[in-house]
OpenMM code with the backbone's topology and positions (N, CA, C; nanometers):
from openmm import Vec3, app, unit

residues = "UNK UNK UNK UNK UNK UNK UNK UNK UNK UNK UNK UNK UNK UNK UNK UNK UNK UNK UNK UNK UNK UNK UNK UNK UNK UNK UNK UNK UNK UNK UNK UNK UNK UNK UNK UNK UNK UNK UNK UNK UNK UNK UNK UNK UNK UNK UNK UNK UNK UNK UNK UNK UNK UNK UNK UNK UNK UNK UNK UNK UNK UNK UNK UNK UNK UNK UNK UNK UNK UNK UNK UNK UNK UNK UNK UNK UNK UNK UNK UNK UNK UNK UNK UNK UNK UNK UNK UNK UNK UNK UNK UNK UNK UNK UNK UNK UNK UNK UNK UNK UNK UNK UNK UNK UNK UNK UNK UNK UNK UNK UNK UNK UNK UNK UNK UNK UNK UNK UNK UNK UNK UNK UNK UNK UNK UNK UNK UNK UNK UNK UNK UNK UNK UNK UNK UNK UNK UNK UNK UNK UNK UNK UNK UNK UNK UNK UNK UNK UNK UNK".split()
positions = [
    Vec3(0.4207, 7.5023, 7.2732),
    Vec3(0.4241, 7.4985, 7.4172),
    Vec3(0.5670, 7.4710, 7.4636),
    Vec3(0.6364, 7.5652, 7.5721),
    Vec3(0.7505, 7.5602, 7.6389),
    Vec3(0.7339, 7.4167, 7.7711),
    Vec3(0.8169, 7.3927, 7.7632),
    Vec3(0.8423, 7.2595, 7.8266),
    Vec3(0.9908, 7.2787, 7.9350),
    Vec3(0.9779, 7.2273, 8.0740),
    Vec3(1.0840, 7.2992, 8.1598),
    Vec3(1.1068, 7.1378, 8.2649),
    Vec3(1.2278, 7.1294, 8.2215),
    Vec3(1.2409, 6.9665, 8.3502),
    Vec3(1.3573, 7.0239, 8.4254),
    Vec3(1.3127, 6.9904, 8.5998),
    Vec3(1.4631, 6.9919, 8.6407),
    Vec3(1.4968, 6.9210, 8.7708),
    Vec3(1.6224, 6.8507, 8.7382),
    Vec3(1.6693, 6.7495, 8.8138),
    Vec3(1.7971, 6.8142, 8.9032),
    Vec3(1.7805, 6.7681, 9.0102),
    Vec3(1.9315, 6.8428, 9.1073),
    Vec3(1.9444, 6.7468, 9.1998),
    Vec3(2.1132, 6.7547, 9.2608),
    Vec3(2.1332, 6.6253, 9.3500),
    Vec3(2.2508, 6.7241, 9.4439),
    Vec3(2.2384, 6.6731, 9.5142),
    Vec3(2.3839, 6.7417, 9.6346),
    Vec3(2.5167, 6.6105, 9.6162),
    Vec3(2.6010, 6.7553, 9.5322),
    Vec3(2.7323, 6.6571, 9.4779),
    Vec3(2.8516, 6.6343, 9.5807),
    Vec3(2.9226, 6.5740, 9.6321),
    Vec3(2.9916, 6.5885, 9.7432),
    Vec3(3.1775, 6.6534, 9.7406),
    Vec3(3.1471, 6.7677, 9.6658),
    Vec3(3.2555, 6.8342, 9.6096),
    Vec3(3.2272, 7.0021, 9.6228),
    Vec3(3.3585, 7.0910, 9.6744),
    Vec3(3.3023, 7.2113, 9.6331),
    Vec3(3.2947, 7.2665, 9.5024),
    Vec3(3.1994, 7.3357, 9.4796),
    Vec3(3.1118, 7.4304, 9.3376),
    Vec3(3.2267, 7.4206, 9.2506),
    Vec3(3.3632, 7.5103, 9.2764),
    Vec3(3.4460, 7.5424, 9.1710),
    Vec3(3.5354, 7.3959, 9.1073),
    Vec3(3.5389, 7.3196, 9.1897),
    Vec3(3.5875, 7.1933, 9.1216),
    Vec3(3.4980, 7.1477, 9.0527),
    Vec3(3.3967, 7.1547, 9.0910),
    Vec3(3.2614, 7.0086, 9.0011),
    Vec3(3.2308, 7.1089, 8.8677),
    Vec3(3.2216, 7.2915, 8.8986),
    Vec3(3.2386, 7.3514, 8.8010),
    Vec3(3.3267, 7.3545, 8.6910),
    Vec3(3.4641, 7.3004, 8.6805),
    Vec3(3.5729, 7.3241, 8.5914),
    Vec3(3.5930, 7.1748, 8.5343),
    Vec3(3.5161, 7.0839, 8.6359),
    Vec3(3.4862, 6.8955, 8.6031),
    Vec3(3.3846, 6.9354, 8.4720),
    Vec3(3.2521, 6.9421, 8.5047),
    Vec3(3.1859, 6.9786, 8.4208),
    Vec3(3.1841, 7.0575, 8.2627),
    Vec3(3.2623, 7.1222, 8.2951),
    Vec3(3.2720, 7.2284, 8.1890),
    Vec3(3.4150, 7.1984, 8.1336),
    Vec3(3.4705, 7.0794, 8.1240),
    Vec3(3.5941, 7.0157, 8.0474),
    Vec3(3.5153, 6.9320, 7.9536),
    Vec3(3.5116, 6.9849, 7.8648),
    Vec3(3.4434, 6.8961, 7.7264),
    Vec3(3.5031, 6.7747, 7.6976),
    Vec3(3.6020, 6.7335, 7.7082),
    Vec3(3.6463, 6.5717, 7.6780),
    Vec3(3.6092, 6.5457, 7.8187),
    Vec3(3.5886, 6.5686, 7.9467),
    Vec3(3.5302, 6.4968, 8.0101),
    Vec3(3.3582, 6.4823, 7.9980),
    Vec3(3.3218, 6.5686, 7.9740),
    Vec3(3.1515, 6.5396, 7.9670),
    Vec3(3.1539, 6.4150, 7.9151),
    Vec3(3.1541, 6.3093, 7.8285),
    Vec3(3.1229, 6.2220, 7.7869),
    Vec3(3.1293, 6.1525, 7.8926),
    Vec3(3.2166, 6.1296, 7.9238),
    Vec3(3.2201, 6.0392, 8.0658),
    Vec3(3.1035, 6.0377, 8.1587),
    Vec3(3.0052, 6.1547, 8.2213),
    Vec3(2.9137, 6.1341, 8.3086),
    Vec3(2.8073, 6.2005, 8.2252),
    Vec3(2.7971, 6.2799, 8.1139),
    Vec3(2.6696, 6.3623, 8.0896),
    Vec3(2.6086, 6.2635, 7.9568),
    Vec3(2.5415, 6.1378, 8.0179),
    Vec3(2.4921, 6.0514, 7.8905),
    Vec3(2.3745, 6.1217, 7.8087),
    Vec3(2.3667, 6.2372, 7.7549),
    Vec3(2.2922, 6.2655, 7.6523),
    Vec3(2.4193, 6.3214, 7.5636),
    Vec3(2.5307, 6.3198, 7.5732),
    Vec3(2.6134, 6.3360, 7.4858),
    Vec3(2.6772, 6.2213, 7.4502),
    Vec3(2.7536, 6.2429, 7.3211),
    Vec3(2.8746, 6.1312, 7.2660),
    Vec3(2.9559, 6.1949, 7.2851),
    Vec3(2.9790, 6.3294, 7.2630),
    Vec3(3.0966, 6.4530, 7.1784),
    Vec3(3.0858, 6.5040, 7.1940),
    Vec3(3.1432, 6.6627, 7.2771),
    Vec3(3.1397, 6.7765, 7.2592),
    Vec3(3.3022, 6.8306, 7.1900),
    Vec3(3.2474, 6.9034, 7.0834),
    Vec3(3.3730, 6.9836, 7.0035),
    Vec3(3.3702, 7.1504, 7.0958),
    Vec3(3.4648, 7.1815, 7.0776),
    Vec3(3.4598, 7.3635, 7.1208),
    Vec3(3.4457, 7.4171, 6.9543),
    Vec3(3.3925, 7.4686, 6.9272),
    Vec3(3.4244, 7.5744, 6.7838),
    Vec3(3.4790, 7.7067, 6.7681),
    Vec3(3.4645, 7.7793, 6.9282),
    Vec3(3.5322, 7.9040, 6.9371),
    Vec3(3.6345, 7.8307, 6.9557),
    Vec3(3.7371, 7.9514, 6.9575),
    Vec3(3.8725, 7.9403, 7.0517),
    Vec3(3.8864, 8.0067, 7.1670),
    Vec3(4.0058, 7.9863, 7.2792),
    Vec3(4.0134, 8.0732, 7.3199),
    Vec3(3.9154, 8.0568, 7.4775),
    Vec3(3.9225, 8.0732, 7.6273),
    Vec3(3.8942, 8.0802, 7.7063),
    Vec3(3.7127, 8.0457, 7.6829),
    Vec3(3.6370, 7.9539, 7.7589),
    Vec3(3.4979, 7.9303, 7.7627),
    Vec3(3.4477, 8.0862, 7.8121),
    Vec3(3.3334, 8.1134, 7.7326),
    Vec3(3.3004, 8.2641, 7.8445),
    Vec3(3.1319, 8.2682, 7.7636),
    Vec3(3.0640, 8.3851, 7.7603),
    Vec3(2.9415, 8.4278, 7.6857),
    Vec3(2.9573, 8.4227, 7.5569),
    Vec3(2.8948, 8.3593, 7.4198),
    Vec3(2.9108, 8.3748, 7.3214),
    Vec3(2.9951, 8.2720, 7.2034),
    Vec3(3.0448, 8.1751, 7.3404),
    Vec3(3.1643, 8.0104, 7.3064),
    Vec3(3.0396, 7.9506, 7.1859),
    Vec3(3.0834, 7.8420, 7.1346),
    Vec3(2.9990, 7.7912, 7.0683),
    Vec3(3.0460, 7.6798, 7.0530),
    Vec3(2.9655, 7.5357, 7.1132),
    Vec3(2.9919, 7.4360, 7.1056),
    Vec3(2.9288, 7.2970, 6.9983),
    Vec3(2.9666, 7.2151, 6.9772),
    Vec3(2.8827, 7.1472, 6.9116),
    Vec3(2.8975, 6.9973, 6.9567),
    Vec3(2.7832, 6.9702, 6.9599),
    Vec3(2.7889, 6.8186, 7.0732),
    Vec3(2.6838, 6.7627, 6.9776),
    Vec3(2.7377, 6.6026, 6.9923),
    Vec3(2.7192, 6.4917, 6.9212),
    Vec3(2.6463, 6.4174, 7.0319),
    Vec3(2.4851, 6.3755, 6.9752),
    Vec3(2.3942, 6.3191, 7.0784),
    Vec3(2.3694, 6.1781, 6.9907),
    Vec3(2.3344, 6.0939, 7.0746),
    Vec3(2.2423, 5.9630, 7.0676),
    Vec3(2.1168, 5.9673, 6.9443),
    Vec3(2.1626, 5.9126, 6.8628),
    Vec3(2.0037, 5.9095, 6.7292),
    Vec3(2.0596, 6.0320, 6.6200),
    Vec3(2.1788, 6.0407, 6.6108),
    Vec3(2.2596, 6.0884, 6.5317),
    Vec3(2.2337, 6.2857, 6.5403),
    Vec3(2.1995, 6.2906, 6.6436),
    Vec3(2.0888, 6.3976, 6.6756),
    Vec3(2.2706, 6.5378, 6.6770),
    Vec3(2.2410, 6.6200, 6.6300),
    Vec3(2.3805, 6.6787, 6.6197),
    Vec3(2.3520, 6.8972, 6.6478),
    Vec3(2.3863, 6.9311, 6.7231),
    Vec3(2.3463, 7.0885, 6.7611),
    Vec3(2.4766, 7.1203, 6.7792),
    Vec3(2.4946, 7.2359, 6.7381),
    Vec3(2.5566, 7.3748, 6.7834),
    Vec3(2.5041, 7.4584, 6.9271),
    Vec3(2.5721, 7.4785, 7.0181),
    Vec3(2.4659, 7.5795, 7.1229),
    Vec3(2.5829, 7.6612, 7.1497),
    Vec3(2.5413, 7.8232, 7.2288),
    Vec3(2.5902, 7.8809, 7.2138),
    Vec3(2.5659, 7.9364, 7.3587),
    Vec3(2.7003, 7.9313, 7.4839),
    Vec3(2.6681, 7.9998, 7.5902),
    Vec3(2.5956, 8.1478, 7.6003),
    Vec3(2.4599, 8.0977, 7.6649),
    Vec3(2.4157, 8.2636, 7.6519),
    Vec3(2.4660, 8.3015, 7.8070),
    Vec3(2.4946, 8.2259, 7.9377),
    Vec3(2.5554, 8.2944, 8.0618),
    Vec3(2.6988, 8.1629, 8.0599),
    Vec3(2.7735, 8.2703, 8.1635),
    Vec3(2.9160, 8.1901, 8.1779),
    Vec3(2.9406, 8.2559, 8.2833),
    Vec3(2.9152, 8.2184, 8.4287),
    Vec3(2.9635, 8.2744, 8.5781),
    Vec3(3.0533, 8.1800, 8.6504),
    Vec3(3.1609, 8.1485, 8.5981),
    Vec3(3.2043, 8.0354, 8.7178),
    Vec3(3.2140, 8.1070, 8.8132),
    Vec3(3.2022, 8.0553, 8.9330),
    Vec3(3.1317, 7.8575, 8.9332),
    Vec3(2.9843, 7.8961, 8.9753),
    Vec3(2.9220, 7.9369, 8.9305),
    Vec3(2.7977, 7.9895, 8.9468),
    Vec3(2.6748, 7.9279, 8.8981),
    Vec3(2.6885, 7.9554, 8.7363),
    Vec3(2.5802, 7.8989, 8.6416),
    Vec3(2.6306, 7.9447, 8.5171),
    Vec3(2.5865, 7.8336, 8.4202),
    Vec3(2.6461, 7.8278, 8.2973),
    Vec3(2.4924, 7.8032, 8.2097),
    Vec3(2.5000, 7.8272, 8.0889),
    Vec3(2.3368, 7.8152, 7.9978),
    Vec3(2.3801, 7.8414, 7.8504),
    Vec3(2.3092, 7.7019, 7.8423),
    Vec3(2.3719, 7.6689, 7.6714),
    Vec3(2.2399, 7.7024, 7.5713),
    Vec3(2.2403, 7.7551, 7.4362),
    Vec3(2.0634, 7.7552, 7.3856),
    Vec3(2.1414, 7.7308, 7.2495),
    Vec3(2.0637, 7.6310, 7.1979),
    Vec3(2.0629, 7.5760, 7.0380),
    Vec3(2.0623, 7.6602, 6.9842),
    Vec3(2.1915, 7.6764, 6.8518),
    Vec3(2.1899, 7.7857, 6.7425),
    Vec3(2.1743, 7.7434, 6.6155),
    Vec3(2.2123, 7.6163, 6.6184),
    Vec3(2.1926, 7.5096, 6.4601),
    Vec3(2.1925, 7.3645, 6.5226),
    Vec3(2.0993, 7.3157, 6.4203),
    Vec3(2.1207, 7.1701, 6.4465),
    Vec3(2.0942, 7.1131, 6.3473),
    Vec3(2.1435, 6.9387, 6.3490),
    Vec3(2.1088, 6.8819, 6.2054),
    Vec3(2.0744, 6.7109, 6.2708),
    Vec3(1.9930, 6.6907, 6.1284),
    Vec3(1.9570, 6.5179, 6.2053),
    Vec3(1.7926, 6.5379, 6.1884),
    Vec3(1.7449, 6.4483, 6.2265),
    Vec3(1.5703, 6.4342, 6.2792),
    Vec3(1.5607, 6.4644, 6.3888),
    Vec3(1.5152, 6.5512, 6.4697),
    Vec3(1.5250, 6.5620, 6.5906),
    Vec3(1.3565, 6.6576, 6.6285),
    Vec3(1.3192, 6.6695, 6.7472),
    Vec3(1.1673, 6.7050, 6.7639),
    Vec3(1.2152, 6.8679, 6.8447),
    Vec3(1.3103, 6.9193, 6.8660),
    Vec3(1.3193, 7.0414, 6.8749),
    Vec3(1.3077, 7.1535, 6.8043),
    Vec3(1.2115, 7.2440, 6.8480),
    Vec3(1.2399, 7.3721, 6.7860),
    Vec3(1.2756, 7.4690, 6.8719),
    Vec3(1.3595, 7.4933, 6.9727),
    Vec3(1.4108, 7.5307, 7.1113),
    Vec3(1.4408, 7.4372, 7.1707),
    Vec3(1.6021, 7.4841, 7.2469),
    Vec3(1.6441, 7.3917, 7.3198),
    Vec3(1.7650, 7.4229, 7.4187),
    Vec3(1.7226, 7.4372, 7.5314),
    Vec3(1.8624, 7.5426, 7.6044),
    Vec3(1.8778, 7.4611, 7.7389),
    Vec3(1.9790, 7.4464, 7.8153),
    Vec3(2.0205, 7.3885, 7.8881),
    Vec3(2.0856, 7.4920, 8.0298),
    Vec3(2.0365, 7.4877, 8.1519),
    Vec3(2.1477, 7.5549, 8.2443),
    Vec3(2.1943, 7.4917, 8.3386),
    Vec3(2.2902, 7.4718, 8.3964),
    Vec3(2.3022, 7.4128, 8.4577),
    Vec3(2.3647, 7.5066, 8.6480),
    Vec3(2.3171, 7.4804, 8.7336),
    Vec3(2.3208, 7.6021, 8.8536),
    Vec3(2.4176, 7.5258, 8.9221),
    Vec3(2.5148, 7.5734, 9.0390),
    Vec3(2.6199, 7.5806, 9.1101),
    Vec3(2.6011, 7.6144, 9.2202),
    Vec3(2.5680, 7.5792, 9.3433),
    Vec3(2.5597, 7.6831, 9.4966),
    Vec3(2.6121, 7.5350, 9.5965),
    Vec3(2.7433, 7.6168, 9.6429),
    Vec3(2.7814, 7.5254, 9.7392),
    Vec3(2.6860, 7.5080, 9.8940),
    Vec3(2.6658, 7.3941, 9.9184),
    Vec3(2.6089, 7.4297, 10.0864),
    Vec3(2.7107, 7.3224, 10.1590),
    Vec3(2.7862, 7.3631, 10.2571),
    Vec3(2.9271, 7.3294, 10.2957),
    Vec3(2.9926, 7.2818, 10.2598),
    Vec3(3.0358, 7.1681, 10.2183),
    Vec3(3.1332, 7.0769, 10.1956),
    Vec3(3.1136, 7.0152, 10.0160),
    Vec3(2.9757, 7.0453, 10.0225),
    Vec3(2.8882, 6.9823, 9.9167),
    Vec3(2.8817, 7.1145, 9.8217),
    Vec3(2.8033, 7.0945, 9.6982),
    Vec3(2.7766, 7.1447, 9.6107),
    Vec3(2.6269, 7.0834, 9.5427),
    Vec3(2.5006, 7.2055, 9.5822),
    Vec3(2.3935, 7.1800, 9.5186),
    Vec3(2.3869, 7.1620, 9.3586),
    Vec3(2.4011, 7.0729, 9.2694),
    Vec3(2.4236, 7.1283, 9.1131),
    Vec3(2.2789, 7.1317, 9.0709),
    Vec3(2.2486, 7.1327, 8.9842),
    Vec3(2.1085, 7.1675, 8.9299),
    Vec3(2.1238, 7.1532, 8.7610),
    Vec3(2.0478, 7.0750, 8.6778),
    Vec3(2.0394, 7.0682, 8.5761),
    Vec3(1.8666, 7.1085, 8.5155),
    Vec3(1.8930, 7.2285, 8.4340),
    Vec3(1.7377, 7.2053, 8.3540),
    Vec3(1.7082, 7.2457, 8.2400),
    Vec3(1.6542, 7.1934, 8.1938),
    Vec3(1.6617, 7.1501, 8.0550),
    Vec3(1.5268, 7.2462, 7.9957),
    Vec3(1.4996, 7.3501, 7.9201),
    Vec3(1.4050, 7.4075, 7.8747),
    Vec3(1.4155, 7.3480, 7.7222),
    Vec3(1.3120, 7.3234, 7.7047),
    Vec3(1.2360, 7.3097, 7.4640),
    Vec3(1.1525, 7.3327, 7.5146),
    Vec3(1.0765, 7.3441, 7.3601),
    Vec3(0.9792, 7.3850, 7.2677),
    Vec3(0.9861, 7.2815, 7.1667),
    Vec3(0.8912, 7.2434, 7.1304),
    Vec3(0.8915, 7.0895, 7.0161),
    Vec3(0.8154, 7.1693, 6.9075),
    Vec3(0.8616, 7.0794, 6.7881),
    Vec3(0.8122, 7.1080, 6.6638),
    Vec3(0.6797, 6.9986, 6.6523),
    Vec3(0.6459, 7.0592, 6.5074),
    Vec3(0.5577, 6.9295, 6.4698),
    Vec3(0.3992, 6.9808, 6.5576),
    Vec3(0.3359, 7.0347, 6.6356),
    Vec3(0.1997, 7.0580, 6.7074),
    Vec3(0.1714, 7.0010, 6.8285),
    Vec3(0.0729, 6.9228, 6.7364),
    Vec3(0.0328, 6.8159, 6.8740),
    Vec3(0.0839, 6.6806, 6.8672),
    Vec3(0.1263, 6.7055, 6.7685),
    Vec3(0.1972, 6.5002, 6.7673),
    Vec3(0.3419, 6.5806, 6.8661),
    Vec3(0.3707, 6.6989, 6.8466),
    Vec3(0.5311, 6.7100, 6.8950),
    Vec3(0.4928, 6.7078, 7.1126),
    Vec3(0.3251, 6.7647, 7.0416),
    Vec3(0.2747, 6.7370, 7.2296),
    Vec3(0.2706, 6.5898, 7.2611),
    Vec3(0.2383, 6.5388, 7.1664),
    Vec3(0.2048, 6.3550, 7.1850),
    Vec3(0.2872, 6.2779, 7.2381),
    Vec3(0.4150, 6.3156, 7.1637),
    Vec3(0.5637, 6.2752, 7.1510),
    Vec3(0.5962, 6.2638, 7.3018),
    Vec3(0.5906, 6.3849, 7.3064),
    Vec3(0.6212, 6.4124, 7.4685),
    Vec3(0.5756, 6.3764, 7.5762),
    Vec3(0.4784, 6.3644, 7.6160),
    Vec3(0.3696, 6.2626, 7.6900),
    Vec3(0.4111, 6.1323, 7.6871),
    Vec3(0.3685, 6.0816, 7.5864),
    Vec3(0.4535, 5.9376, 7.5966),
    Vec3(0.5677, 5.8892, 7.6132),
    Vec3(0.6597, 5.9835, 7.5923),
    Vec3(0.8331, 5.9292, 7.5601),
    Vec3(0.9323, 6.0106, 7.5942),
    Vec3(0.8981, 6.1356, 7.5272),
    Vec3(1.0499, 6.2582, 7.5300),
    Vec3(1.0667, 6.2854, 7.6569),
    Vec3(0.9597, 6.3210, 7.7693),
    Vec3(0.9829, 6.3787, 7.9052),
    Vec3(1.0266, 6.3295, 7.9712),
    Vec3(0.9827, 6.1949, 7.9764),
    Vec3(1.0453, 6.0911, 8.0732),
    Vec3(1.1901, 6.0440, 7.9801),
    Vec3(1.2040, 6.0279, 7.8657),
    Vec3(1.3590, 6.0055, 7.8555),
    Vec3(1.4228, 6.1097, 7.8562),
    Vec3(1.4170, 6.2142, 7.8423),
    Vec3(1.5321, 6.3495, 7.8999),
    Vec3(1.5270, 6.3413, 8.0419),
    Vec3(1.4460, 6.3192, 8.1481),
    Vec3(1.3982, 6.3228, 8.2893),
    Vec3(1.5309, 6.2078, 8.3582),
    Vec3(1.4765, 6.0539, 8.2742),
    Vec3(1.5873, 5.9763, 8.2992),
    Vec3(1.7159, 5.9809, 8.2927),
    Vec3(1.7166, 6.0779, 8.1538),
    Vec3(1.8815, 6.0714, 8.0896),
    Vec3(1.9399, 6.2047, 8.1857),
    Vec3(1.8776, 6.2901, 8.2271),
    Vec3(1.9188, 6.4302, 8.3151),
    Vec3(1.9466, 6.3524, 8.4839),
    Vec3(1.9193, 6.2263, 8.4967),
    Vec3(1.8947, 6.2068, 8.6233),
    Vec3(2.0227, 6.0597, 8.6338),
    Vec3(2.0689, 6.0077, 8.5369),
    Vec3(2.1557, 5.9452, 8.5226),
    Vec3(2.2362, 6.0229, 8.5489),
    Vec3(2.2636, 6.1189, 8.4550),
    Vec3(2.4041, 6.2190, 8.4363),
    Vec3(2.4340, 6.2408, 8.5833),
    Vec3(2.3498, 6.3124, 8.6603),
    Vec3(2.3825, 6.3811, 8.8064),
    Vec3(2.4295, 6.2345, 8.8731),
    Vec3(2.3548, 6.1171, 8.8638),
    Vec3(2.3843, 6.0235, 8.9563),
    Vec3(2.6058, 5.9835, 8.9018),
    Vec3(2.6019, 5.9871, 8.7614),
    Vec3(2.7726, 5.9608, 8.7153),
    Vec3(2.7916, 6.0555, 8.7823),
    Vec3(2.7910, 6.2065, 8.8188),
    Vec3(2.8744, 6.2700, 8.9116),
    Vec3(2.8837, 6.2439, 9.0248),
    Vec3(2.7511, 6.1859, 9.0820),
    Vec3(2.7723, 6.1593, 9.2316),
    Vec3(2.8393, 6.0709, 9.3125),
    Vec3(2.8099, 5.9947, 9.2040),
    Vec3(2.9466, 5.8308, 9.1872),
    Vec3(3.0775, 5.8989, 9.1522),
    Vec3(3.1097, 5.9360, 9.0818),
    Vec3(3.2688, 6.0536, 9.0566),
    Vec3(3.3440, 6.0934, 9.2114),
    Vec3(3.2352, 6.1879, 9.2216),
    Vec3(3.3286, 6.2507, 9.3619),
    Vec3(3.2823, 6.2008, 9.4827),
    Vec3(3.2032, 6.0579, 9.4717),
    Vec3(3.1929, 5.9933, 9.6279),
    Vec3(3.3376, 5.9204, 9.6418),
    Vec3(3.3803, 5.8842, 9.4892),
    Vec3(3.5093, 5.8305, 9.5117),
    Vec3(3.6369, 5.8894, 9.5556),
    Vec3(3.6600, 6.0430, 9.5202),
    Vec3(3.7316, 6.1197, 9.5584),
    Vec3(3.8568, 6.1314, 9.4486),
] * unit.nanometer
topology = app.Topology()
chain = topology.addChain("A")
for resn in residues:
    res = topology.addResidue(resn, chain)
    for name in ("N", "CA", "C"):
        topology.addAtom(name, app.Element.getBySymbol(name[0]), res)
């Protein structure tokens, strides 16, 4: 079973700044707390096909691989390898961009698929939804705190 969460906040910045904030990998750590680390592994300009590898909480460790790249539009990351214990068997991330005046709507959502059956359904019910839900809803609030400061 596909599984779809999504959290959005009105950031007080326009699209193409919070876009090029975002998408600076030594800054993600700073506001996107489901990461420790993001490495680049391509070289060479972010675009369709980049391949990143980010270091999560519970030693939890993926490769993903931009399947869209529109600045400042929308960007979408989907797991290509991963290593660790982890309850994914799909796992893709997009994140959306639409300014409404001054502001910037961002949008985070998070699509899996869990391994394991019904314990990977169990899992989820009790624990996984609501801590990705929390941890997706922190992150937006570190940006909103970011650019209220200016």
């Amino acid at each position: 079973m596909r599984y779809k969460i999504v959290v959005d906040a009105l950031i007080p910045t326009n699209c193409e700044i919070l876009f090029d904030y975002v998408q600076d990998n030594m800054k993600r750590p700073e506001w996107d707390k489901s990461v420790i680390s993001v490495e680049r592994i391509s070289e060479g300009d972010l675009k369709r096909g980049s391949i990143l590898r980010l270091s999560c909480p519970g030693k939890f460790v993926w490769e993903g691989e931009y399947a869209n790249f529109d600045r400042p539009n929308v960007t979408s990351v989907m797991m290509v390898k991963s290593s660790g214990i982890h309850p994914f068997k799909m796992l893709a991330g997009t994140w959306l961009y639409k300014q409404e005046e001054d502001s910037t709507r961002f949008s985070m959502i998070c699509n899996y698929e869990l391994k394991w059956g019904w314990f990977g359904s169990f899992l989820n019910v009790i624990f996984l939804k609501n801590k990705i839900c929390k941890t997706m809803k922190l992150s937006i609030e570190s940006l909103k705190q970011r650019f209220s400061k200016g």
